[in-house]
C-alpha positions in Angstrom: 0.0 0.0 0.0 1.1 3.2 -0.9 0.1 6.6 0.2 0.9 10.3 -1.4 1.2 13.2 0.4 0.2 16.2 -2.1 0.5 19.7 -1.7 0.5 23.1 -3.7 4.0 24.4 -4.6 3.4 27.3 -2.6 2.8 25.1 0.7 5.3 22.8 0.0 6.8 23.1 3.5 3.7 22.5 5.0 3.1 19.3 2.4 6.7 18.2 3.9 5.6 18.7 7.5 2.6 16.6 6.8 4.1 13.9 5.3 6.5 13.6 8.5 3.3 13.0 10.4 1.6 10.5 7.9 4.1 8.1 8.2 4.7 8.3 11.0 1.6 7.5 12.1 0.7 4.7 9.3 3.8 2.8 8.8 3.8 2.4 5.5 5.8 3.8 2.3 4.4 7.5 1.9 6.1 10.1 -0.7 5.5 13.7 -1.2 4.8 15.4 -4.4 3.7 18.9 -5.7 3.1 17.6 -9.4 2.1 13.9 -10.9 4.7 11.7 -11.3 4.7 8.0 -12.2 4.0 6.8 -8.9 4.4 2.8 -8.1 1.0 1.2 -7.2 0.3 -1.8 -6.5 -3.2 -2.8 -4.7 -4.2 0.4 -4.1 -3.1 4.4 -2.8 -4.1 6.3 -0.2 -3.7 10.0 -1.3 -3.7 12.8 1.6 -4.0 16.0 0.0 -2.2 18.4 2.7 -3.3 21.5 0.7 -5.1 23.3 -1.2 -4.7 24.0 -4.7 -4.2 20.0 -5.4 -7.5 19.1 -7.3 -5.1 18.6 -10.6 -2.1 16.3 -9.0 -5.0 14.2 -7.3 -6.6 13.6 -10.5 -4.0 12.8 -12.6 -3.0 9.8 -9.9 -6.5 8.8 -10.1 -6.4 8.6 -13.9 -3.3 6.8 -13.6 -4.2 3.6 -11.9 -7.1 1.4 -11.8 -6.3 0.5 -8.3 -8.8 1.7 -5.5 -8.1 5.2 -4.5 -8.6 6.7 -0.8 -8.6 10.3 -0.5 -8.2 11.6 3.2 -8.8 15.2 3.6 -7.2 17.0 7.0 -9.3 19.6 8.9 -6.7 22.6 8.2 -4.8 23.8 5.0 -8.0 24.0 2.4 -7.3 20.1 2.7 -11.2 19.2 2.4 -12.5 22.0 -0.3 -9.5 20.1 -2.7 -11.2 16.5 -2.0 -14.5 17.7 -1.9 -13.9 19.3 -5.9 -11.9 15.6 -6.9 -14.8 13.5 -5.0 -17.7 15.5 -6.8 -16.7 13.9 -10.1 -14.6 10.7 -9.4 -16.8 9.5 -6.1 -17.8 6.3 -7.9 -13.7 5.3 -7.9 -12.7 6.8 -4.7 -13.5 6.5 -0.6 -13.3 9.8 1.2 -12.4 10.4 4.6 -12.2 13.0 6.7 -9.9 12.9 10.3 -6.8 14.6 11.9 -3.8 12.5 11.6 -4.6 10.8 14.7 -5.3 6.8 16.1 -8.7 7.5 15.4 -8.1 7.3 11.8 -6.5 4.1 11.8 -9.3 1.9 12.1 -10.8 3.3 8.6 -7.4 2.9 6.9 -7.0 -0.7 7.8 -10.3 -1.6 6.7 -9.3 0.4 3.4 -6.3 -1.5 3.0 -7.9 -4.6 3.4 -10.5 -4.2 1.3 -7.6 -3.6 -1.2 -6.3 -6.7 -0.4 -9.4 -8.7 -0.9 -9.9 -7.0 -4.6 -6.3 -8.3 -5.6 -6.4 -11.6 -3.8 -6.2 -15.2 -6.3 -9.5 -16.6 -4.8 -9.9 -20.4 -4.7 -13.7 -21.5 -4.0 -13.7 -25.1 -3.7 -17.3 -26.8 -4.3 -17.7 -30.4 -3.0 -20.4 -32.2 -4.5 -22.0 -29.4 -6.7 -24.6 -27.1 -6.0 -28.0 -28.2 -4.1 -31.0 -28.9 -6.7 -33.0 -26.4 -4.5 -30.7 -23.7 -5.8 -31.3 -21.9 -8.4 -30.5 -17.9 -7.7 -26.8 -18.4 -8.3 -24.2 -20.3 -10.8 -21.0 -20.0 -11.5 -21.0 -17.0 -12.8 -21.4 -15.2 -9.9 -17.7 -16.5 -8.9 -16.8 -15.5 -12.5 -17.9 -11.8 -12.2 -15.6 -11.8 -8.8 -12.6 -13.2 -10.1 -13.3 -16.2 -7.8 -11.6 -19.8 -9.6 -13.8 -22.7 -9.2 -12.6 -26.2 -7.8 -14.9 -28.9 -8.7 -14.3 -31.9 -6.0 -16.3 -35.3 -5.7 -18.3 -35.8 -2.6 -16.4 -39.2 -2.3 -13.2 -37.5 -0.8 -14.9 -35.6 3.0 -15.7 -39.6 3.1 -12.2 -40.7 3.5 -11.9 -41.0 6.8 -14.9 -41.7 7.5 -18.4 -40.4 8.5 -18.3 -39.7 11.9 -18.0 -35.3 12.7 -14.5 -35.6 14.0 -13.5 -37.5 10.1 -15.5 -35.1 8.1 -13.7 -32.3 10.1 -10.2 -33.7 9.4 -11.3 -34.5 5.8 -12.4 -30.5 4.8 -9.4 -29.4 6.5 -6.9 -31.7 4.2 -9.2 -30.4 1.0 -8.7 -27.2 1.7 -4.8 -27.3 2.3 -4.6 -29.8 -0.9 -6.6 -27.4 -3.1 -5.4 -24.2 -1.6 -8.7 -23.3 -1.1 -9.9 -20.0 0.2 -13.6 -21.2 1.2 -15.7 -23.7 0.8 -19.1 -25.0 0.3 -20.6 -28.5 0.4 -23.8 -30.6 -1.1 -24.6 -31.3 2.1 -27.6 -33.2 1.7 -26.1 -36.2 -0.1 -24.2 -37.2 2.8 -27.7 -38.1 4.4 -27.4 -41.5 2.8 -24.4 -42.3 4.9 -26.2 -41.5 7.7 -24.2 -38.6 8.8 -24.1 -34.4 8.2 -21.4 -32.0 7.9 -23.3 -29.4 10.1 -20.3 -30.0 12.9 -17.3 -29.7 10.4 -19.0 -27.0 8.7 -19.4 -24.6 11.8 -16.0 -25.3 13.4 -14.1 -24.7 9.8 -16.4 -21.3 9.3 -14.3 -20.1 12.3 -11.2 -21.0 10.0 -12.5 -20.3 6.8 -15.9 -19.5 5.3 -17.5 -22.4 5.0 -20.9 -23.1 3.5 -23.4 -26.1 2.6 -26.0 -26.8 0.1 -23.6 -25.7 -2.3 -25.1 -22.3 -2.5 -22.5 -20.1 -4.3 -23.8 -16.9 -4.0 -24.2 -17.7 -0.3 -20.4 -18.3 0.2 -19.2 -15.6 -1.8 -21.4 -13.1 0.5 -19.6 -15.2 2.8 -15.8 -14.7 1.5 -16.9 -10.5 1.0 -18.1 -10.6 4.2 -15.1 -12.3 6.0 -12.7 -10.7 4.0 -13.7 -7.1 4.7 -14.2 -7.9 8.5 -11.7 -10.5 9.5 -14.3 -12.4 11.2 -16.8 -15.6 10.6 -20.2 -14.9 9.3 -23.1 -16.9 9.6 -25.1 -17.9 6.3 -29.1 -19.2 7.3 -32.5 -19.7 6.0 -34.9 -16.8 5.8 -37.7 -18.5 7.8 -40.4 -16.2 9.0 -41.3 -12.0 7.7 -43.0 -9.3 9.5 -42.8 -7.7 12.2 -39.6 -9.5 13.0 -37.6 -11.6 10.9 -36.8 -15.1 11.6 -33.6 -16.9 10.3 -32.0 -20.4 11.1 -29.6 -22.6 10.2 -27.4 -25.5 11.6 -24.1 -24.5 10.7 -23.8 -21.5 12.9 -19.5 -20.8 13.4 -19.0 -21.5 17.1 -16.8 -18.4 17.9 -20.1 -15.8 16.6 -22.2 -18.0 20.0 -22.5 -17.3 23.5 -23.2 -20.7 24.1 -24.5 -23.8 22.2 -25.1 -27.3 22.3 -24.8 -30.3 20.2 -27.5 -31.8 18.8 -29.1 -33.8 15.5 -30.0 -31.7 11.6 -32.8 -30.4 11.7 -34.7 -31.9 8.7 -33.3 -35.3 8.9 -32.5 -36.1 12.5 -29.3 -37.3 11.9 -25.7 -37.0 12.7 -24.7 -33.9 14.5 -25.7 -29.6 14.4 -25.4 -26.6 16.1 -27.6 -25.4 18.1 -26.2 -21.9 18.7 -27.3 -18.7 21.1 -26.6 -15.8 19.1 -25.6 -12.6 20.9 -28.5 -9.7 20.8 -26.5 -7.0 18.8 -27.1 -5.2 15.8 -26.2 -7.1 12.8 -25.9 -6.9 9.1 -27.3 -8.9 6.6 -25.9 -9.4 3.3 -26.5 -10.8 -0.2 -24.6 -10.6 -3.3 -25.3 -12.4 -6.5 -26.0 -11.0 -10.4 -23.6 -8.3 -9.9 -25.6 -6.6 -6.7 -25.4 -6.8 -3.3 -28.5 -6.4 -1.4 -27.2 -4.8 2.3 -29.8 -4.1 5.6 -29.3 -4.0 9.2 -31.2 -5.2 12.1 -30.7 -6.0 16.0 -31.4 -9.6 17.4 -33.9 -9.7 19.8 -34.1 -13.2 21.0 -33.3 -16.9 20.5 -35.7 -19.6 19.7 -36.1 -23.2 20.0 -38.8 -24.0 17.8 -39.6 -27.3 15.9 -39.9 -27.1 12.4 -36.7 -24.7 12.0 -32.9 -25.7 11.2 -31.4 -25.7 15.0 -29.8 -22.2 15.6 -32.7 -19.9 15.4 -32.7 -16.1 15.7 -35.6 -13.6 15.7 -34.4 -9.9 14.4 -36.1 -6.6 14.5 -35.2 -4.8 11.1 -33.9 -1.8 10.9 -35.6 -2.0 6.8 -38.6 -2.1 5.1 -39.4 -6.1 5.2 -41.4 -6.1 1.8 -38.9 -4.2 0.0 -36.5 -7.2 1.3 -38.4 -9.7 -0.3 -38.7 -8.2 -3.5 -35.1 -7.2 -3.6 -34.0 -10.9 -2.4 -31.3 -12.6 -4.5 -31.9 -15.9 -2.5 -33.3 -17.8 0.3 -29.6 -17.6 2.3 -28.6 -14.2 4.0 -25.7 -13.7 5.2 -25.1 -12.5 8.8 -22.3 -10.7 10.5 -22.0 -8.7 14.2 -22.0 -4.6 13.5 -22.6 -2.3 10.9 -20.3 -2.6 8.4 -22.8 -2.0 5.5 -20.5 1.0 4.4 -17.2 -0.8 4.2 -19.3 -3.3 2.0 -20.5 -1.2 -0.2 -17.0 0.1 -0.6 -15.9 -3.3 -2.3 -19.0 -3.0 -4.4 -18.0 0.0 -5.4 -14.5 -0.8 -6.5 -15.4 -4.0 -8.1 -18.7 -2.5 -9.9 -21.1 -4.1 -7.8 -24.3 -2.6 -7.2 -25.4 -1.8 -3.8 -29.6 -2.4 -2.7 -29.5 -0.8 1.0 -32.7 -1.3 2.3 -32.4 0.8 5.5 -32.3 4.2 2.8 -35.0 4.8 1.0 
């Protein structure tokens, strides 16, 4: 990651003094420059205008790459009317922000430079058994429009072991080290016939990995977005019940999003071994990509359930969104679900990458 320093010839001392501070406080490589020069990018720049009188140099550096492009404006030195004037035409390539050069900044630029990372990343999406025959929002193609490389693998090989949890666990973990695998999702279902699940090995790799079942590919890549952005496991589930609340459950819950769970049998079939999970009662975000959008809306967990009829970890959510205009904007029955609001640094990937963004809680 690189990050420029600008400044007006006339303030070049002050440019100089701000560049001192910059790096110092973000540890990467940061240069100064009054003009455009030729400048070495390679997954994306952060460019600090220090000055104003800069709207030129921070154009021509935007025209120069196709990397993403932060501009951070400071609170002194006509830093913000220069990236207000750039922003006004170029906002659908660039992230603005606007802080001193403190810690409090820091956060922002990480999540920046990891977004970065997840744009230039080789993805490896490993799908075991082939996609459910219930599925029919997503192909392949949604993988293709990411960038994401497919690996085809036969069911045959999570059975080497054997079919106990513990097996299927060990199994998954040697296909994703012999593929090189950055997630995974699995045809779950078939496995029923060896009287066994991979609800288990599912949920304690998604606190590796993202990790997925039914085969649902534009549930997993929500789920690779989702992880990559935030560092942390996300939860994919059904959407049961709308209203006043919405309902969602699955089986394959990741054990480090739970306060507590339990062991117990899938849902549907009443064999081998699921999660039963207790969610904690934050506000979440619930995600959905697939045919190029990404459908975003936030809600706040209000309580567990237990009920019969529903896969075992169950959560009831009060939505923060207009329910009907969920359904009609849904791009599948699996949501995606992840602690906090991150809906912005989501819709930051989208915007690099050309995705469109559906958030429901803005009309």
């Amino acid at each position: 990651m690189l990050c420029i320093v600008v400044s007006s010839n006339l303030q070049s001392k002050v440019g100089l003094d701000v560049k001192r501070k910059v790096e110092s406080l973000l540890k990467i490589k940061t240069v100064f420059a009054t003009e455009f020069e030729d400048f070495e990018i390679d997954d994306g720049v952060i460019v600090v205008p220090a000055t104003g009188g800069t709207e030129r140099v921070i154009e021509s550096i935007i025209k120069a790459t196709d990397k993403p492009i932060m501009i951070w404006a400071l609170p002194y030195n006509n830093s913000l009317p220069s990236a207000l004037e750039v922003y006004s035409v170029y906002k659908q390539r660039v992230k603005l922000i606007y802080s001193q050069i403190s810690y409090g900044v820091l956060d922002k630029i990480g999540t920046f430079i990891g977004i970065c990372r997840l744009l230039n990343s080789k993805l490896r999406l490993g799908i075991v058994g082939g996609v459910s025959d219930w599925i029919l929002a997503s192909d392949k193609r949604d993988a293709e429009d990411l960038g994401v490389e497919i690996v085809d693998i036969k069911l045959d090989e999570v059975l080497r072991y054997g079919s106990d949890p513990d097996q299927i666990y060990r199994a998954l973990k040697e296909i994703v080290a012999n593929y090189n695998l950055s997630a995974l999702t699995i045809r779950c279902f078939d496995l029923l016939k060896h009287n066994t699940t991979a609800c288990l090995p599912i949920a304690r790799l998604n606190d590796e990995i993202p990790a997925g079942c039914e085969g649902d590919i534009g549930a997993i890549l929500t789920m690779m977005i989702v992880s990559g952005i935030t560092g942390k496991p996300c939860w994919m589930a059904n959407t049961c019940r709308i209203g006043k609340t919405l309902t969602l459950a699955h089986c394959t819950v990741p054990l480090a999003m739970t306060e507590s769970y339990e062991l117990t049998t899938h849902a549907e079939s009443g064999k081998g071994v699921a999660v039963r999970g207790e969610l904690r009662r934050e506000v979440v975000t619930i995600a959905r990509y697939g045919r190029r959008k990404m459908i975003l809306a936030l809600g706040r967990i209000v309580r567990n359930l237990r009920e019969e009829g529903l896969c075992r970890t169950q959560v009831e959510i009060d939505p923060i969104f207009d329910v009907e205009e969920f359904v009609e904007n849904s791009l599948g029955n699996h949501v995606v679900i992840t602690y906090g609001d991150v809906r912005r640094d989501l819709a930051d990937f989208c915007k690099f990458k050309g995705i469109e963004v559906i958030d429901l809680c803005y009309p």
